[in-house]
C-alpha positions in Angstrom: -11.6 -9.1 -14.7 -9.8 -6.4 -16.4 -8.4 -6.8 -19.8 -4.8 -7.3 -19.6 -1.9 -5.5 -20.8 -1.1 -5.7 -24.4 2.3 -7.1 -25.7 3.4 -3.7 -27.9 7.1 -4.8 -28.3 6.5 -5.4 -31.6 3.8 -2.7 -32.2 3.7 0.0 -34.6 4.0 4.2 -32.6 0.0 4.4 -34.0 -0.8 1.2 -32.3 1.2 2.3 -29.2 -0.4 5.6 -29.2 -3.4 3.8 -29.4 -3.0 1.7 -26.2 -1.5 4.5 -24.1 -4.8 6.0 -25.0 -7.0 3.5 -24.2 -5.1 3.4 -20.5 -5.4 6.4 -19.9 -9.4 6.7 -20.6 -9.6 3.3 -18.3 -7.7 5.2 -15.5 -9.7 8.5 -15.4 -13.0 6.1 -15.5 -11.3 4.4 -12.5 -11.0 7.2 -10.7 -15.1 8.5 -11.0 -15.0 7.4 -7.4 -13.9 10.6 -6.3 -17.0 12.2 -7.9 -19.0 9.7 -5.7 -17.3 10.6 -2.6 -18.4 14.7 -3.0 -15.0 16.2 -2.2 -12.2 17.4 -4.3 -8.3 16.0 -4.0 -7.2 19.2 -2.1 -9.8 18.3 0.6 -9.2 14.9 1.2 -6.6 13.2 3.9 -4.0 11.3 2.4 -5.3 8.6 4.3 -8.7 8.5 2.3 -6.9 8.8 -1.0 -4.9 5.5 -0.1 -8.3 3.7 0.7 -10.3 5.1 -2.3 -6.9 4.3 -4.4 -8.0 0.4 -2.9 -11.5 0.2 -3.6 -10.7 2.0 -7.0 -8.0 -1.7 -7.8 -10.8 -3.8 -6.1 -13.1 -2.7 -8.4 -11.2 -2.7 -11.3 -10.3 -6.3 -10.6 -6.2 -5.2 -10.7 -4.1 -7.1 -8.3 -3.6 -5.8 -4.8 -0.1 -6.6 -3.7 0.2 -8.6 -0.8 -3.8 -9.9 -1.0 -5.0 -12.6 -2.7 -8.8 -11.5 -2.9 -11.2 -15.2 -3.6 -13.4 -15.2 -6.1 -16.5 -14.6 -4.5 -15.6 -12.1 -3.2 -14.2 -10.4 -6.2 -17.5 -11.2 -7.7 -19.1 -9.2 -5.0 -17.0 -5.8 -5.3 -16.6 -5.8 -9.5 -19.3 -4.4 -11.8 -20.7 -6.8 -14.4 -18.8 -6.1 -17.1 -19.4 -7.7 -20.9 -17.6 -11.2 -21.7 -15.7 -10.9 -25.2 -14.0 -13.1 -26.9 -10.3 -12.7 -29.2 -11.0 -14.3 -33.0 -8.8 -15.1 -35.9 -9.8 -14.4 -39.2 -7.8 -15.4 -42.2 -8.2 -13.9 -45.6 -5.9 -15.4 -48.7 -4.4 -12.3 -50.7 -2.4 -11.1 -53.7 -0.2 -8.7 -53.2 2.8 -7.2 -56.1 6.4 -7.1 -54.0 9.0 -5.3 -55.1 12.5 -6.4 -54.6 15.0 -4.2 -52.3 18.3 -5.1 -54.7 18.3 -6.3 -57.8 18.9 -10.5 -58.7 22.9 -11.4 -60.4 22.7 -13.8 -62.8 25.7 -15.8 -64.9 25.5 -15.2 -68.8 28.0 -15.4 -71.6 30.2 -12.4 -72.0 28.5 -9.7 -73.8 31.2 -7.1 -74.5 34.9 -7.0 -74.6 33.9 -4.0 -72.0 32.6 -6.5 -69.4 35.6 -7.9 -68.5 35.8 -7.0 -65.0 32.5 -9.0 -64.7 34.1 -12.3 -65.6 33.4 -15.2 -63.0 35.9 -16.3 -60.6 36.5 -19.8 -62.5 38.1 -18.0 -65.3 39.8 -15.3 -63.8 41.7 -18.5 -62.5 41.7 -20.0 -66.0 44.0 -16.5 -67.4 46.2 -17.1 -64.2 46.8 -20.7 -64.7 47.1 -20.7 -68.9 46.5 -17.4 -70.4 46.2 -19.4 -74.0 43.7 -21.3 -73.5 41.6 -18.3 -71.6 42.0 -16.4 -74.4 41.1 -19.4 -77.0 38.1 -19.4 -74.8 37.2 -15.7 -75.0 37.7 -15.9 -78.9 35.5 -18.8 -78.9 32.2 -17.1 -76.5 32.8 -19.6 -73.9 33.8 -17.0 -70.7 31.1 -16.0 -68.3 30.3 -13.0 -66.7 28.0 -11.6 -63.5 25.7 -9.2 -64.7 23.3 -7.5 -62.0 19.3 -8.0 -63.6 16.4 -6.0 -62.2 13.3 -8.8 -62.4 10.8 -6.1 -61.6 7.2 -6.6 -59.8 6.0 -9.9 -58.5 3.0 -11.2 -57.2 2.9 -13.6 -54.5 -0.3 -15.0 -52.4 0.1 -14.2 -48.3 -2.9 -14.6 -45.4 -4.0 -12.0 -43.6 -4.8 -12.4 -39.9 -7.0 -10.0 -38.2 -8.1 -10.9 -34.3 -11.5 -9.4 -33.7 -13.1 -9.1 -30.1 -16.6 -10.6 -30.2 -19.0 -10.4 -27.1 -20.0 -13.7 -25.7 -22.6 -12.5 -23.7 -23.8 -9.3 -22.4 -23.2 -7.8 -19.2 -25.1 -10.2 -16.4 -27.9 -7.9 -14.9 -27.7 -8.7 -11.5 -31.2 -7.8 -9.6 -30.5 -6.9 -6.2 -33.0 -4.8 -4.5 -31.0 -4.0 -1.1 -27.4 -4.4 0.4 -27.1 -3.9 4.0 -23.3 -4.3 5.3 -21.9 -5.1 9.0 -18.3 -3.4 9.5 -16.9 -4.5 12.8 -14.7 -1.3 13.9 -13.3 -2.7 17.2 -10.0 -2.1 18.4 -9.2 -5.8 17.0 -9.4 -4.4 13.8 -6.6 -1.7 14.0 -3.6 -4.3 13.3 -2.3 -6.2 10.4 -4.2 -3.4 7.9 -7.5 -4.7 8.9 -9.7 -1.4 8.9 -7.4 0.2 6.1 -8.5 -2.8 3.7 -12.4 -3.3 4.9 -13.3 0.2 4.2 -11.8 -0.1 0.8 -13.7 -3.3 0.2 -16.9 -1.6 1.9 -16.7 1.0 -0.4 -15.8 -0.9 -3.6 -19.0 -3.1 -2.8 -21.3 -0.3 -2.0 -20.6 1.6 -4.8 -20.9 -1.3 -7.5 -24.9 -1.9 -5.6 -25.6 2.2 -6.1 -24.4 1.7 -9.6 -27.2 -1.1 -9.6 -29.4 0.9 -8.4 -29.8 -0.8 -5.2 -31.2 0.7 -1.5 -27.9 0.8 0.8 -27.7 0.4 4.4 -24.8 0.7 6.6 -23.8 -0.1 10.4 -20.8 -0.1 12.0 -20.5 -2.3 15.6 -17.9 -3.2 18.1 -19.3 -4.1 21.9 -22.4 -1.7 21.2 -24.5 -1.8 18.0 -24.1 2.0 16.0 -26.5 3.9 14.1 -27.6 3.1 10.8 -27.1 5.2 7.7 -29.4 4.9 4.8 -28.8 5.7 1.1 -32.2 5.2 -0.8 -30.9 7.4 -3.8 -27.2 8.1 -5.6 -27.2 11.9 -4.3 -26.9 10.3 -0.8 -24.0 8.8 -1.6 -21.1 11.1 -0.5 -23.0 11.3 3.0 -22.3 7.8 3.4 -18.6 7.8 2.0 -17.4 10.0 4.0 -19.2 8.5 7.2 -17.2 5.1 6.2 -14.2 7.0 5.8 -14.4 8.8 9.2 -14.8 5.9 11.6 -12.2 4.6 13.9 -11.8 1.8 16.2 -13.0 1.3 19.3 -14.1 -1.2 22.1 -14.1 -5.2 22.2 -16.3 -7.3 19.4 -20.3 -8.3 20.2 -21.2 -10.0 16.9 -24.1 -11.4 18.4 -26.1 -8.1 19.2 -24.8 -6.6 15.7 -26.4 -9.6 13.8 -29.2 -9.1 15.9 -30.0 -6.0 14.9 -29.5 -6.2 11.4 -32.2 -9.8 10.8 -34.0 -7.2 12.7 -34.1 -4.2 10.2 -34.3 -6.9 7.5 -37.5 -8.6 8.6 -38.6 -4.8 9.0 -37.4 -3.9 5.1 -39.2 -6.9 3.8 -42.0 -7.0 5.6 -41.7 -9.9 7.5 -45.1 -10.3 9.1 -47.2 -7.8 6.9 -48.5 -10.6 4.3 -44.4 -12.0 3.7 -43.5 -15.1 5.7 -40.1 -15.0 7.3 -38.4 -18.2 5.6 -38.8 -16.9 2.3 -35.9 -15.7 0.3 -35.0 -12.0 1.4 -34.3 -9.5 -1.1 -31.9 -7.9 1.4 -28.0 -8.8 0.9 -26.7 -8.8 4.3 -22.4 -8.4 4.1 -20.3 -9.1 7.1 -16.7 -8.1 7.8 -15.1 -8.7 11.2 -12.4 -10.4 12.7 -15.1 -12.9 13.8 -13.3 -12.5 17.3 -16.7 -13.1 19.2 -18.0 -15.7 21.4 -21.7 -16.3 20.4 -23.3 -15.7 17.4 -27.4 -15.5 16.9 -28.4 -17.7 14.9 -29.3 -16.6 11.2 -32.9 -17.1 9.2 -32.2 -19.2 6.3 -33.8 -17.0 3.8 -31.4 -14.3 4.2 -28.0 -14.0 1.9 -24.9 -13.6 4.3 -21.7 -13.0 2.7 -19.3 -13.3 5.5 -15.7 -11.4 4.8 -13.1 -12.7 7.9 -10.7 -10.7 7.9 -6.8 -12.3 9.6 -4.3 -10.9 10.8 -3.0 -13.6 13.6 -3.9 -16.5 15.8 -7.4 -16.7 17.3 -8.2 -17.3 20.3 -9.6 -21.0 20.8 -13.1 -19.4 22.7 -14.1 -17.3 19.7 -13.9 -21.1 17.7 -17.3 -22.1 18.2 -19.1 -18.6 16.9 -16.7 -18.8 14.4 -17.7 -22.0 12.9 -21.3 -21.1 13.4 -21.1 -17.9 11.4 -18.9 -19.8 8.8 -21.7 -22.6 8.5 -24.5 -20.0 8.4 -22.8 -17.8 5.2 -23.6 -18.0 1.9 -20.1 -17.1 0.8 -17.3 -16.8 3.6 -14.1 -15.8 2.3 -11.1 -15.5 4.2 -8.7 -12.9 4.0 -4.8 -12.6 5.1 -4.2 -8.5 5.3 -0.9 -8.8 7.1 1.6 -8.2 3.8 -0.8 -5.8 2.2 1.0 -3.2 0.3 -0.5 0.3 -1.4 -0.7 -0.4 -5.4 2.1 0.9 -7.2 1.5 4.4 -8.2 4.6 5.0 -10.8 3.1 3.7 -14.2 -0.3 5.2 -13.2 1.6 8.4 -12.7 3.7 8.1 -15.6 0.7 7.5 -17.8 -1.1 11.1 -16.6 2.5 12.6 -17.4 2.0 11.3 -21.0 -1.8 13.0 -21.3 -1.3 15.8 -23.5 1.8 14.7 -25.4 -0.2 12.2 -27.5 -2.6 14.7 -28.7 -4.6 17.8 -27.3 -6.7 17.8 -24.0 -9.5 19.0 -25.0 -10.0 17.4 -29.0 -12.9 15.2 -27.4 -14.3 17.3 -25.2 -17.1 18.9 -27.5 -18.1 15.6 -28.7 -18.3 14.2 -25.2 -20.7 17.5 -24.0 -17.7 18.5 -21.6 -16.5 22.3 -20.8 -13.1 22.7 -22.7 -10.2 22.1 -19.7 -12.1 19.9 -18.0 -9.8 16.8 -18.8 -6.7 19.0 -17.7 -8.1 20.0 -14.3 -8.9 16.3 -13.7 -5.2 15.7 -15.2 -3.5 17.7 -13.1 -6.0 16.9 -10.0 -5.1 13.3 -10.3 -1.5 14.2 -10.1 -1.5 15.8 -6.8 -3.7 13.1 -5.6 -0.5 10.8 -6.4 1.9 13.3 -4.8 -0.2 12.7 -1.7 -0.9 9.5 -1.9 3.0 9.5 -2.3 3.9 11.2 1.2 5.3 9.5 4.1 2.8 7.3 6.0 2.8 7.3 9.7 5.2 4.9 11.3 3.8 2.1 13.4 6.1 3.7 16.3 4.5 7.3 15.8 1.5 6.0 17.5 1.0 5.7 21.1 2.4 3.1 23.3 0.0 -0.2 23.6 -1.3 -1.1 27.0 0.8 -3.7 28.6 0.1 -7.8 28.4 -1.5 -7.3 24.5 -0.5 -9.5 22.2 -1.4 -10.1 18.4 -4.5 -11.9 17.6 -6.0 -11.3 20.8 -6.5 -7.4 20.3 -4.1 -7.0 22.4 -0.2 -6.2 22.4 3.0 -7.4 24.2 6.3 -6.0 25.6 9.2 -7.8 27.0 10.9 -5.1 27.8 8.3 -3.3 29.7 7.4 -6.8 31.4 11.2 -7.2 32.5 11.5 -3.4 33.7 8.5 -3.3 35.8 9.4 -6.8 37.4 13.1 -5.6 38.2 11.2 -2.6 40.0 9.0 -4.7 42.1 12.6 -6.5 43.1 13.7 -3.5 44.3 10.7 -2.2 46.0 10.6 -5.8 47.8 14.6 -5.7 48.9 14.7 -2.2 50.4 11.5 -3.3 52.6 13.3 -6.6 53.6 16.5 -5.0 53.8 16.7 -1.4 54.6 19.7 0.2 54.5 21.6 1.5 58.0 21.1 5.7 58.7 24.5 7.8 59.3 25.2 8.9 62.4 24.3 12.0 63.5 26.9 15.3 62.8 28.9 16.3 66.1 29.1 12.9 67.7 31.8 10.5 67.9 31.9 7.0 66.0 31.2 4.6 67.8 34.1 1.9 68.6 37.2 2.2 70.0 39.9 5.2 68.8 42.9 3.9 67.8 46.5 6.6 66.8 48.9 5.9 64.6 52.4 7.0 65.2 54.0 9.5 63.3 57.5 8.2 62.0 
């Protein structure tokens, strides 16, 4: 999980400074996707900055507005990160205070002089009786305020310090391969579907290259794709942008899909050549679909499925049984409502970029770090017009092209009353003009038929 956002209400500016600081290094580490991905901002489509600004929040473990994201499967996308812990340490003190004004105190009247200094009580005294107030000032008996500096004090306080300890080092986690199922049917063009499982296929992927892992990719809808491979980091952007590029297309055949992936599995690990095939695989096998299919192959219990469903809508009840039976044969299923999911909000993170310069200069660290001088400021000011994109006016759902007739939601399909009631009102007509067809004029030069009656003229 990601630290949380410090209370600074109370903070000192160096402590603020400090923390603006700190955000701003965590949001240009954030954004080292774009380094994996090969391509500069100016390159990019809107469209993939909006996803990679997704996998960027997954992977930070952020919130995604309008997602809840389970645990699992947060576990799945976020780098193992360091566990600390927040301690309090007291330490007793001494420290000299000096007061702000100086302490009154009530003494006898020194001086004739001090007069104006005499105490309220006999002030009233000379109003009341002025002979006894003056018996009394003969006599030492009036008092006066006189303003006394005490000087320097000591005084014992506790100092509290909170210190972040780790618990326990980052968890090394030791898997060898990742291979990951996309479904890309037409299915999963509504409710955000495809917009969210890239960003979670890339959050994922990238977190196994950072592991080191082998990576293996294959996209499916009624046909089974080709498979990409990424056996090394520097074949990463390859497969970015391949992930990036597809689009939906055709119905959803989970059944050959799973099919051929147990089958480049038992080929990875040998299955057969001296390993037998119920033994644990080393092969991470990730699933995200709709799970809108009717039969599922069944799935050898020594490989790791992590099944991702993703909903948008009601199900139809004949995908129910392969959906049970791919939910019983996961590891992890996790299921996912990406109907309210909004992009992350860009204003603070665009604010904060703003701010990068006024707290100190660019380019102080960069020697230190072994980076050119202006570096920082190109990625500053790349960043920014990454958000301005990111920024620009998405396409309306009713920019696209009109949906077939009779499809409705959750069945991959869409419906329209309106259409529905135009084309039936047609068929109406069609059917009335055959039944009832309407009576041709009467040829021009001959007379109407019937009888010719005159009026007469009065």
């Amino acid at each position: 999980m990601a630290d949380p956002v410090p209370d600074l209400a109370g903070a000192s500016p160096a402590a603020r400074a400090a923390a603006l600081q700190a955000d701003l290094e965590a949001l240009y580490r954030s954004w080292g996707i774009l380094d994996l991905v090969g391509e500069t901002v100016d390159t990019l489509p809107p469209e993939w900055l909006r996803i990679l600004n997704i996998a960027r929040t997954l992977r930070e473990g952020l919130p995604l507005p309008g997602v809840d994201l389970p645990e699992p499967t947060r576990r799945l996308v976020q780098p193992a990160r360091p566990e600390y812990q927040v301690i309090e340490r007291r330490e007793r003190k001494h420290r000299i205070v000096y007061p702000v004004q100086p302490d009154t105190r009530i003494q006898p009247l020194r001086h004739i002089e001090d007069l104006p200094q005499v105490t309220m009580p006999d002030l009233l005294m000379r109003d009341l009786d002025p002979a006894i107030f003056e018996f009394r000032l003969l006599s030492g008996d009036i008092n006066a305020l006189y303003h006394v500096d005490p000087g320097p004090a000591e005084e014992d306080y506790d100092e509290i310090r909170e210190e972040r300890v780790l618990v326990s080092p980052p968890a090394g986690r030791r898997r060898q391969r990742v291979y990951v199922l996309l479904d890309v049917s037409n299915s999963m063009r509504e409710a955000n579907k495809l917009l969210f499982a890239k960003a979670l296929v890339l959050a994922y992927l990238i977190t196994a290259c950072e592991e080191r892992a082998q990576l293996f990719f294959r996209t499916f809808a009624n046909r089974v794709h080709p498979r990409t491979d990424c056996l090394e980091p520097a074949a990463f952007p390859a497969l970015a942008r391949r992930i990036l590029q597809v689009t939906p297309d055709g119905s959803t055949d989970i059944r050959a899909a799973l099919a051929a992936a147990v089958g480049d599995i038992a080929d990875l690990d040998g299955v057969g050549r001296g390993r037998d095939a119920f033994e644990t695989s080393p092969t991470e096998l990730l699933l995200i679909s709709d799970c809108e299919s009717y039969a599922v192959p069944s799935i050898p219990r020594g490989i790791r499925l992590h099944t991702i469903h993703l909903s948008g809508g009601p199900m139809a009840k004949s995908y129910a049984a392969g959906f049970e039976q791919i939910r019983e044969a996961s590891t992890t299923f996790a299921e996912i409502d990406t109907t309210r999911l909004v992009m992350p909000g860009l204003t603070r993170e665009r604010w904060l970029l703003q701010q990068d310069g006024r707290l100190g200069p660019l380019d102080a660290d960069a020697a230190e770090a072994g980076r050119r001088p202006g570096d920082r400021l190109e990625r500053r000011n790349a960043l920014l017009r990454a958000y301005e994109r990111m920024a620009e006016r998405q396409p309306a759902q009713g920019d696209r092209a009109p949906a077939p007739l009779l499809r409705a939601p959750g069945f991959g399909l869409q419906f329209s009353l309106r259409r529905l009631l135009r084309r039936y009102a047609a068929v109406l007509h069609r059917l009335r003009r055959q039944l009832f067809p309407r009576r041709r004029p009467a040829p021009g030069g001959l007379a109407p038929a019937g009888p010719v009656t005159f009026r007469p003229r009065r």
